[in-house]
Structure formats: structure tokens, C-alpha cells
N, C-alpha and C positions, 0 to 999 in steps of 0.2 A: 605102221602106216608109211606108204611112201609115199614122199613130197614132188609134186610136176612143177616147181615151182621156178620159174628163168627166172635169172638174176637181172636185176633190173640194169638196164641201159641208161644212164645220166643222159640228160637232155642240156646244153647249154644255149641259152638265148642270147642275141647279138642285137639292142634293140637302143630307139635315143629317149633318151628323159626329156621331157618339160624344159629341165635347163641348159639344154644343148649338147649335154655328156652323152657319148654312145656309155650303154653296160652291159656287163658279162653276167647274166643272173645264170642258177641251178634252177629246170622245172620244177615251178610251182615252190619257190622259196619267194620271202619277201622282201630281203635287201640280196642287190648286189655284190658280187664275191668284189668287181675292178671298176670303176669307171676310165674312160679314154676321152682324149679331144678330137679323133679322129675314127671313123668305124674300121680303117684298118688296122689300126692298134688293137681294138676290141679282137678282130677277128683273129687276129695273132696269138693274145693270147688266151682266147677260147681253143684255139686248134691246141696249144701245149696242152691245156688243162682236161680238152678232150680228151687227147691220148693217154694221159695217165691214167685216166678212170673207164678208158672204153668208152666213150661218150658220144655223144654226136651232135651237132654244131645247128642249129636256127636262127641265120641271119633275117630280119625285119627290113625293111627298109624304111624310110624317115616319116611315111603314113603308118608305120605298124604293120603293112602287109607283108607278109612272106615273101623274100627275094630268094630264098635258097636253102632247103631243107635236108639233113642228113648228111651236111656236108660233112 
């Protein structure tokens, strides 16, 4: 049997908590890998953690809505 199966692409979400921490969550995990006091810190290092894993970055902005995908 041969397998079509793509390797799956990590997803990492850039988004704030209730308690004002931005987090760096894995799609569709349930605790965050970092929290930050600032979303550029998040952003920072969601990009390291991206590139190690081939990953790709979805910043939220402070409603939840989508500021920037596939980054």
C-alpha cells in the first residue's frame, strides 16, 4: 500500500488570555507552550519555534480576530 499522506504543517497561534498574557499555543493543543507580557515577544518566539518545526505562525489580534496568517 502506498501512503499520500503530507506531513503535517504545525500551526502556531499568537493570541491574549482573559489575564492580559499574549500565548504561543500548538493547533488545537490545550495549554500553551509560552506566555509574554507583550504580543511581540510572543511573536518572536513563535517565529524561532516555527522554523524548527516548519511551522507557520497565526497572529489574533486582542478581539481573537485574525491579524496575520501563514506568517
Amino acid at each position: 500500500m502506498a501512503e499520500n499522506t503530507k506531513p503535517t504543517v504545525k500551526n502556531y497561534h499568537i493570541s491574549l488570555r482573559e489575564d492580559g498574557k499574549w500565548q504561543v499555543k500548538a493547533g488545537k493543543a490545550e495549554k500553551a507552550l509560552k506566555l509574554f507580557d507583550t504580543q511581540a515577544q510572543a511573536i518572536e518566539y513563535a517565529k524561532k519555534v516555527a522554523d524548527n518545526q516548519e511551522g507557520n505562525i497565526t497572529i489574533h489580534k486582542k478581539d481573537g480576530k485574525i491579524r496575520k496568517q501563514n506568517y
